[in-house]
C-alpha positions in Angstrom: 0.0 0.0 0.0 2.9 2.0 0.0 3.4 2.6 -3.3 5.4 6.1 -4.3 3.0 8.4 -6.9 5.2 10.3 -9.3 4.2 13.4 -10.1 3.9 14.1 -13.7 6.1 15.7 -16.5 3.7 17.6 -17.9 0.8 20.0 -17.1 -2.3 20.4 -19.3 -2.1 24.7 -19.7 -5.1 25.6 -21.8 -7.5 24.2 -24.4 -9.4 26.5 -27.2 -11.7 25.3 -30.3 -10.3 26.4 -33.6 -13.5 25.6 -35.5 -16.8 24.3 -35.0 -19.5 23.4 -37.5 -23.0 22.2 -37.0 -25.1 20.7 -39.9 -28.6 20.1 -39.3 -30.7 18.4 -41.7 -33.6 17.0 -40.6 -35.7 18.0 -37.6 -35.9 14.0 -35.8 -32.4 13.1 -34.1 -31.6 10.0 -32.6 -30.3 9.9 -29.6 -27.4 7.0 -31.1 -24.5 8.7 -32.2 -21.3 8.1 -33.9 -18.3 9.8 -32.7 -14.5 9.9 -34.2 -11.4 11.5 -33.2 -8.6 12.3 -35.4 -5.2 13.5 -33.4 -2.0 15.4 -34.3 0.7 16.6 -32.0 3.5 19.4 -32.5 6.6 19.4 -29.7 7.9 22.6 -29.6 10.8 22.3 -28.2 12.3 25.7 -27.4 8.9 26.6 -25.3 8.6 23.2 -23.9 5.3 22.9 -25.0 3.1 19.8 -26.6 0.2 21.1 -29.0 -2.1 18.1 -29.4 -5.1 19.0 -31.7 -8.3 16.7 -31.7 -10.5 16.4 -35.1 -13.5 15.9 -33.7 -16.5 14.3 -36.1 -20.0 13.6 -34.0 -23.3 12.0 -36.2 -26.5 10.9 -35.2 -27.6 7.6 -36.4 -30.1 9.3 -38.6 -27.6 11.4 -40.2 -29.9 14.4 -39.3 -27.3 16.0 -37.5 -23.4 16.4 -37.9 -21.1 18.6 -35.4 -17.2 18.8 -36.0 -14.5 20.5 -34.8 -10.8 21.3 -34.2 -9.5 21.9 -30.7 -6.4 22.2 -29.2 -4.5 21.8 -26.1 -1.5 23.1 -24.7 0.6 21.3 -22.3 3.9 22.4 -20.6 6.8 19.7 -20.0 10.0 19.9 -18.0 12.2 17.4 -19.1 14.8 17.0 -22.1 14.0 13.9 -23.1 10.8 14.3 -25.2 11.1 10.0 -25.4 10.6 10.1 -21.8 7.4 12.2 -22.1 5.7 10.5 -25.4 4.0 7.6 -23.3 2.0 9.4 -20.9 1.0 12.3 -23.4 0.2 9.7 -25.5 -2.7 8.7 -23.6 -3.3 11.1 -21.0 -3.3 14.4 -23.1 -6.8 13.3 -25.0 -8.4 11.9 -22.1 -7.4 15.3 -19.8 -9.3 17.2 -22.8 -12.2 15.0 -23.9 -14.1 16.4 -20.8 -13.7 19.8 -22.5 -15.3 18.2 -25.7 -18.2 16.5 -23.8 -19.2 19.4 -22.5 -18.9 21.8 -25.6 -20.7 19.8 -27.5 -24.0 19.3 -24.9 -23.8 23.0 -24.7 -24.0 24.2 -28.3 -26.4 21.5 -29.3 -28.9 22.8 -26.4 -27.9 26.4 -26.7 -28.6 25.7 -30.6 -32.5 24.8 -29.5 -32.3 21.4 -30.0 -32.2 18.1 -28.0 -28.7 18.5 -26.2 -26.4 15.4 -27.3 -24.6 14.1 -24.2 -21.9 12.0 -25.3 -20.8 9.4 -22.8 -17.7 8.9 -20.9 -15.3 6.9 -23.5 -12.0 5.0 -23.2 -9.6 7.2 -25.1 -6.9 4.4 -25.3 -7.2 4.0 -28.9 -7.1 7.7 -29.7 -4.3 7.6 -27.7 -2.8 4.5 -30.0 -3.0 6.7 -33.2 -1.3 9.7 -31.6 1.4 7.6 -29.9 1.6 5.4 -33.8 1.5 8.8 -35.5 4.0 9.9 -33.4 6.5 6.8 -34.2 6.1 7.1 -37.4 6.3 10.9 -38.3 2.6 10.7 -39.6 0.7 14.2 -38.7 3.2 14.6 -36.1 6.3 17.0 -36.1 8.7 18.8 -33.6 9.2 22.3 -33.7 12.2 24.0 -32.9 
């Protein structure tokens, strides 16, 4: 039970949506939605800062209604060794901002007059996957310095 925590190498600073768009095309939504993240990462190394950005893509089942949008978030590191640091941004960096998501998109689907869509709490281990494999490989994934 007496286990050491380590405190982590990172801190989540800020979060802001780029871009949002909302597509409405029929007045009957389902309540069954499809939802898809796309993520990308930037190191920038000379302000020790990550920049993950989330592609966000929610649909009813009904394709009545269709949200996306681009946020990002800005977290600070303190180490040199970025190798160090991939793991747990990998996989804690989406799941710190998906809350941010949830509640965005509840808010301007009820502020918008409709039924608010409240998306449920999600694993993000495989968004997490893609951004660690993206970042592996190079794909949608660069360091600034």
């Amino acid at each position: 039970m007496n286990k050491k925590v380590e405190k982590a190498r990172f801190r989540f600073v800020e979060y802001l949506f780029k871009e949002t768009s909302i597509k409405l095309t029929g007045e009957d939504i389902s309540d069954d939605v499809e939802f898809g993240i796309e993520p990308n990462g930037i190191f920038e190394e000379d302000n020790k800062m990550f920049i993950l950005t989330l592609n966000v893509l929610v649909k009813d089942k009904k394709s009545s209604l269709e949200v996306k949008m681009t946020v990002t978030g800005k977290f600070e590191y303190e180490t040199n060794d970025i190798q160090e640091l991939v793991p747990y941004l990998g996989f804690n960096a989406p799941a710190i901002m998906f809350p941010y998501i949830r509640a965005y998109i509840t808010n301007i689907t009820a502020l918008g007059g409709m039924s608010p869509i409240i998306l449920p709490t999600l694993n993000m281990e495989s968004v997490g996957k893609e951004l660690l494999d993206k970042i592996s490989s190079n794909k949608g994934f660069t360091t600034n310095k």
